[in-house]
N, C-alpha and C positions, 0 to 999 in steps of 0.2 A: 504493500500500500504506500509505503513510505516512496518510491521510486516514480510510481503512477504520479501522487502529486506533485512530485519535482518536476514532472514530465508537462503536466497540466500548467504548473506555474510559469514555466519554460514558455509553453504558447500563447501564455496573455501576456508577456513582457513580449513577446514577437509580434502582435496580431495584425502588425500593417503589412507584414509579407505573406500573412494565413493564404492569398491567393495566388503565390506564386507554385508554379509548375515544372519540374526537372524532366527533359526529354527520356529518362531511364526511370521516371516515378509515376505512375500516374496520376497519385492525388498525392496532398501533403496530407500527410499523418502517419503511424508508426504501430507495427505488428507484431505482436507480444506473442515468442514465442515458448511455448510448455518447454523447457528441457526436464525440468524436476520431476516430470510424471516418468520419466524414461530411464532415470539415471537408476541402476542397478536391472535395469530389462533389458533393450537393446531386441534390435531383431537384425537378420540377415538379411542383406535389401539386392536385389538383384539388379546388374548393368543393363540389364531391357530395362528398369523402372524410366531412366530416364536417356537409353540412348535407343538410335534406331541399328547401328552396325559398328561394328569395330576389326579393324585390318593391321595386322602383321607387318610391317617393313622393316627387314632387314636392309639395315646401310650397307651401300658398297663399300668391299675395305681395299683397298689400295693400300701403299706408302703416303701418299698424300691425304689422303681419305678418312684413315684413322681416327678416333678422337680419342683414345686414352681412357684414363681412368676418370667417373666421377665430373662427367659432361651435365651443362646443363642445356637443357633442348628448348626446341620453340619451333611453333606454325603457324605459318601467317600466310595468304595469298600463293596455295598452293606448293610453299617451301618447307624444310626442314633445315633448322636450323642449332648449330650443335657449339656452342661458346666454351672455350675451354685453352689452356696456355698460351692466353694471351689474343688469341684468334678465332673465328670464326667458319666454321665447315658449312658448306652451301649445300645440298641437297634437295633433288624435284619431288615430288609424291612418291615416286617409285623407289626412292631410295638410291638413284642412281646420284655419284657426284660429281657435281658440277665446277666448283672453285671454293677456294679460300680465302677471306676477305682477310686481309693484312694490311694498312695504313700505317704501320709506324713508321715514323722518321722525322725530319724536322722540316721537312720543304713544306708551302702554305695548305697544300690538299691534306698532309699527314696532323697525326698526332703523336706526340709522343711516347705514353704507355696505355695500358689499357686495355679492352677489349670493348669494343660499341654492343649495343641492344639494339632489336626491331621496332619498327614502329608496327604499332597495330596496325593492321587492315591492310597498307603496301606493302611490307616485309621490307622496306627502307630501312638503311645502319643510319645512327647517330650515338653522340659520345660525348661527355663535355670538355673539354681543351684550353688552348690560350689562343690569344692571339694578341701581342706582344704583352702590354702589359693586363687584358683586356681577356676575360673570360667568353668564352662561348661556347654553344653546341655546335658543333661541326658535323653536315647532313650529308649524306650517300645517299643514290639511286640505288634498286634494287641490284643495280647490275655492275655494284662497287664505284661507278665511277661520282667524282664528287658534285655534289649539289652549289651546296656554300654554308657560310658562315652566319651564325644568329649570336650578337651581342646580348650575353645575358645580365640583367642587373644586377646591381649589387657585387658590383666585381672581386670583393675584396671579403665575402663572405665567401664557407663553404657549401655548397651545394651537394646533396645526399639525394639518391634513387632517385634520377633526372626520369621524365614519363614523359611520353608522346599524350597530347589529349586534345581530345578532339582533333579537326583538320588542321587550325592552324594555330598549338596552344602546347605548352610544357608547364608541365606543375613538375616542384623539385621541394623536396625539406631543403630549411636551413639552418647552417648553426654559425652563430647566436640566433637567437631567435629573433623578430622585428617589435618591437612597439611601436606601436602608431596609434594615434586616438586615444590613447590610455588603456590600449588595450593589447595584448601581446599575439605572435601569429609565430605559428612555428613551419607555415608551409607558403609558397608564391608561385601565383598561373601568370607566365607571359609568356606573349606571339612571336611571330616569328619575325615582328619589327621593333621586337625589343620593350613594347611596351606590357607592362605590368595591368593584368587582368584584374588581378584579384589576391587577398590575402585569405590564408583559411588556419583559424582558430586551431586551438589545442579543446578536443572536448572538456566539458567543466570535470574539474578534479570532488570525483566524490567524496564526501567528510567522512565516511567509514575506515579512510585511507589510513594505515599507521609505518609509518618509513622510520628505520632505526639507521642512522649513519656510522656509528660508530667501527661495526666490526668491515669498514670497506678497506680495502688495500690500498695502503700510502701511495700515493703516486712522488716521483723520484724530484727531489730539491729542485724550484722554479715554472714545474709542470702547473697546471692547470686545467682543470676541467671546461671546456668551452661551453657548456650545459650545468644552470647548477644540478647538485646530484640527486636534488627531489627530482627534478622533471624532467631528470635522464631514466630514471628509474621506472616512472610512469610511461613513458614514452606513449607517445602518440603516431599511429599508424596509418598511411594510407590505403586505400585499396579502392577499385574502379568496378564500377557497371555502367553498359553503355556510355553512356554522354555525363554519368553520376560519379561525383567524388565521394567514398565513403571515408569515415574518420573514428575511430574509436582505441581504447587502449586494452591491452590483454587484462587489468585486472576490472575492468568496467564492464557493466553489464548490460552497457546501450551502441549501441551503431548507428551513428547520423551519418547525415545527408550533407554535404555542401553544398549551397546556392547563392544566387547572388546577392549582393551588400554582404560578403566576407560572414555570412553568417552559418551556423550548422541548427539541420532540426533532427531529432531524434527519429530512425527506421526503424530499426531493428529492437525490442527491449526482450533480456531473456531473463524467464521468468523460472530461477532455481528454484522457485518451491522452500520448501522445509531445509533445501541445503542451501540457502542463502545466509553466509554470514554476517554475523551483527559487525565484527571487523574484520577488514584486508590487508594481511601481512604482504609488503611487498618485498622483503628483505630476505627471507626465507628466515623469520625468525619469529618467535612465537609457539605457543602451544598449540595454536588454531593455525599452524600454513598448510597442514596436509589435509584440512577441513574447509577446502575454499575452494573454488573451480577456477579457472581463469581461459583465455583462449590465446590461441597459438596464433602469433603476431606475423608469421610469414602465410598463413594456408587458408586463402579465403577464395572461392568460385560462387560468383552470381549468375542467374542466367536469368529469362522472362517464369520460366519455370520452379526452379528450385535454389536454395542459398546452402554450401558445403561450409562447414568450418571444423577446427578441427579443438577439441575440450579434453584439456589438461585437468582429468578428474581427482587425480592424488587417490585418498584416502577412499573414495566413494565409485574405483575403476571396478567395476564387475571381471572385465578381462584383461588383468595385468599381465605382461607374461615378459620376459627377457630377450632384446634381440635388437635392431640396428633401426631409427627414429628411419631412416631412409636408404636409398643404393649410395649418400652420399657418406655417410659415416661409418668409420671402420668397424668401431668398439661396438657388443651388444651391452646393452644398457637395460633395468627396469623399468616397460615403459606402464603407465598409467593413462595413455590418453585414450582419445576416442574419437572418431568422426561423426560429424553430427549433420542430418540430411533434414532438410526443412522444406518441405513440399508447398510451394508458393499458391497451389493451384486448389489439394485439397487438406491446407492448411495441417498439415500432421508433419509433427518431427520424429526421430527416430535415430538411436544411436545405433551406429553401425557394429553388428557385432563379426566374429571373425571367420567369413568364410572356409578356413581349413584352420586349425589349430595355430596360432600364433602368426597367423598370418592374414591383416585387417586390409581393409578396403569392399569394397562390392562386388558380390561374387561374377565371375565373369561367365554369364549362364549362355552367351551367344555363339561361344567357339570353346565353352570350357576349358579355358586358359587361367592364367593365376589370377587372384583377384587384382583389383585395378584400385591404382591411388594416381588419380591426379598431378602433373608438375606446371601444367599448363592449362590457359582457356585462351582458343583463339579469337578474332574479332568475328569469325564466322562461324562459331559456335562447331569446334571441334575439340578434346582436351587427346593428352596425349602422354605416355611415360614412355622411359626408357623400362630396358631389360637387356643383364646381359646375356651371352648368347647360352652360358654354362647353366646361367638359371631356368631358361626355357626347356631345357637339354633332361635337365635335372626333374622338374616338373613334369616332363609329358613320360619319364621314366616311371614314374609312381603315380600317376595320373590319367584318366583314358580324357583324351580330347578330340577334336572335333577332324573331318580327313581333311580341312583345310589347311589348321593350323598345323597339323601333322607335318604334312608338305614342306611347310617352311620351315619347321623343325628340324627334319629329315636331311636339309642342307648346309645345315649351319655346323660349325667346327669352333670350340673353344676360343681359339685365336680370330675369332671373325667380329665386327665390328658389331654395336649395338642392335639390339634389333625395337624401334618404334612402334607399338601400339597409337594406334590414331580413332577415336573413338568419335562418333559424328551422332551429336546431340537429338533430342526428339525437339 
């Protein structure tokens, strides 16, 4: 109750914007989602819930072609794209490879270090660089060659998780953060003329909050924290649907919206139920932090359809079990979390429980392949993970699957390059 009227009070200090409208929202107002009814149930949710098909692509491996260990992937306008030491691997649908996009060096087309990101929807590289004394994003065609230069403001600030948005628009965290108006901004939308769109707030810091500084690790004579360490702690996360800026923090239990006048309204409120803590240890200290749920600040998929996140249950995980957060990290660890599937359509959530023993995600009921976790959502509503070849290998040994995926298993060799799962949305 307590959250509801914070929520309520929220939109009568707003009501001169109550009619504004975000091309990714259809009305303004915010959908209270149940997790507390689910937490210790959980059901197995199958990949036909909400895909129509999902396909196989083994990458070509060449010498060139390769990507190593611990790639991260992406699809955009028919591409496959694989970001990894420093570079990026170019791939059509098929898997076949096309080039490697490598810009470093110091002439005016290059950058210096780094690896660029896609743009949604073209499959365009961009990066952010210098240009003399003079920050910018430096923009590629899909086909490496260069675009041009976009002067970004505040040259003299850092710029964090630089994003394509919209056609002609970049949102980037910054640190320090900006006051303006008497009022602080930890994130800035500007075009590609340099001018400054808009600023987007820090969601409001809830009072349940309890931050212990003490036991933090010295940092070394003259250092400084560029963030003080409350509201580095908190941190403030962005995340995108369509034409929508979402905003929220892992230990908060609301998701706004950005719009315009730099302002945020509440989407999303999740409603823990009876495990809703009176307080929120963020420090990992206290008697109450393994009795708190929070949400996982990198793994968020919106679609028209349904909202994925993924919940750090601790104390209150039905299916803990020991083994690696992703293909990205080496060590198994005990995990506690849980994925959480919120049906936009017929408003039910549902924690994901484990389609084979210790092994989470959605079970892959279309080709009877391994379950499926998300790394990606493209702008055309496809998602996508890697696999490597020795896991599918492994899998279809102790597993009966389907004579497609068979096929493509039947040709793969340890030493062969990833193989893409490309899953195409309903």
């Amino acid at each position: 109750m307590r959250k509801y009227l914070f929520l309520s009070v929220l939109f009568l200090g707003l009501n001169s914007c109550k009619n504004e409208i975000n091309k990714g929202d259809q009305v303004l107002g915010y959908t209270i989602i149940d997790v507390g009814s689910d937490i210790g149930k959980g059901r197995i949710v199958d990949l036909s819930e909400i895909a129509s098909d999902i396909t196989y692509i083994p990458l070509e491996t060449t010498s060139d072609s390769f990507c190593g260990g611990y790639p991260v992937v992406i699809y955009e306008n028919d591409r496959i794209y694989v970001r990894g030491a420093g570079v990026i691997k170019v791939f059509d649908k098929s898997g076949k490879y096309l080039f490697t996009f490598d810009r470093i060096g110091r002439g005016p087309e290059e950058y210096p270090h780094g690896a660029p990101w896609i743009e949604k929807g073209t499959g365009n590289f961009y990066i952010e660089s210098f240009k003399g004394r003079s920050k910018v994003v430096k923009t590629y065609y899909r086909d490496g060659t260069f675009k041009k230069d976009i002067i970004m403001p505040y040259g003299q600030d850092m710029f964090l998780r630089l994003r394509r948005y919209l056609t002609n628009c970049y949102v980037c965290n910054l640190i320090p953060w900006i006051a303006k108006d008497e009022k602080e901004y930890f994130a800035i939308l500007f075009d590609s003329l340099s001018n400054v769109r808009g600023y987007i707030p820090p969601p409001p810091i809830d009072t349940r909050l309890i931050s212990n500084n003490k036991k933090h690790v010295s940092l070394p004579e003259g250092v400084k924290l560029l963030i003080p360490s409350d509201k580095y702690n908190i941190g403030s996360i962005l995340q995108y649907f369509k034409d929508s800026i979402r905003v929220y923090t892992s230990y908060g239990d609301t998701i706004y919206s950005y719009r315009d006048s730099n302002i945020l309204f509440p989407r999303y409120v999740m409603d823990y139920g009876k495990y809703t803590p009176s307080k929120i240890y963020i420090n990992q200290e206290g008697t109450n932090w393994d009795k708190q749920i929070t949400l996982d600040n990198g793994f968020y998929y919106e679609t028209d359809k349904f909202l994925l996140l993924n919940y750090r249950l601790r104390d209150y995980a039905h299916e803990p079990f020991r083994g690696k957060r992703s293909y990205l990290h080496l060590n198994d660890q005990v995990i506690t979390e849980s994925y959480g599937y919120y049906n936009k359509i017929t408003k039910r959530f549902s924690l994901l429980n484990h389609p084979l023993k210790n092994r989470p995600g959605f079970r892959e009921d279309i080709h009877q392949g391994p379950p499926f976790v998300p790394v990606y959502l493209s702008d055309d509503n496809f998602m996508l993970a890697p696999y490597y070849p020795h896991d599918l290998i492994d899998y279809a040994s102790n597993n009966r699957v389907s004579q497609q995926l068979q096929k493509v298993i039947n040709v793969l060799t340890e030493n062969d390059n990833i193989v893409i799962a490309l899953v195409k949305l309903k």
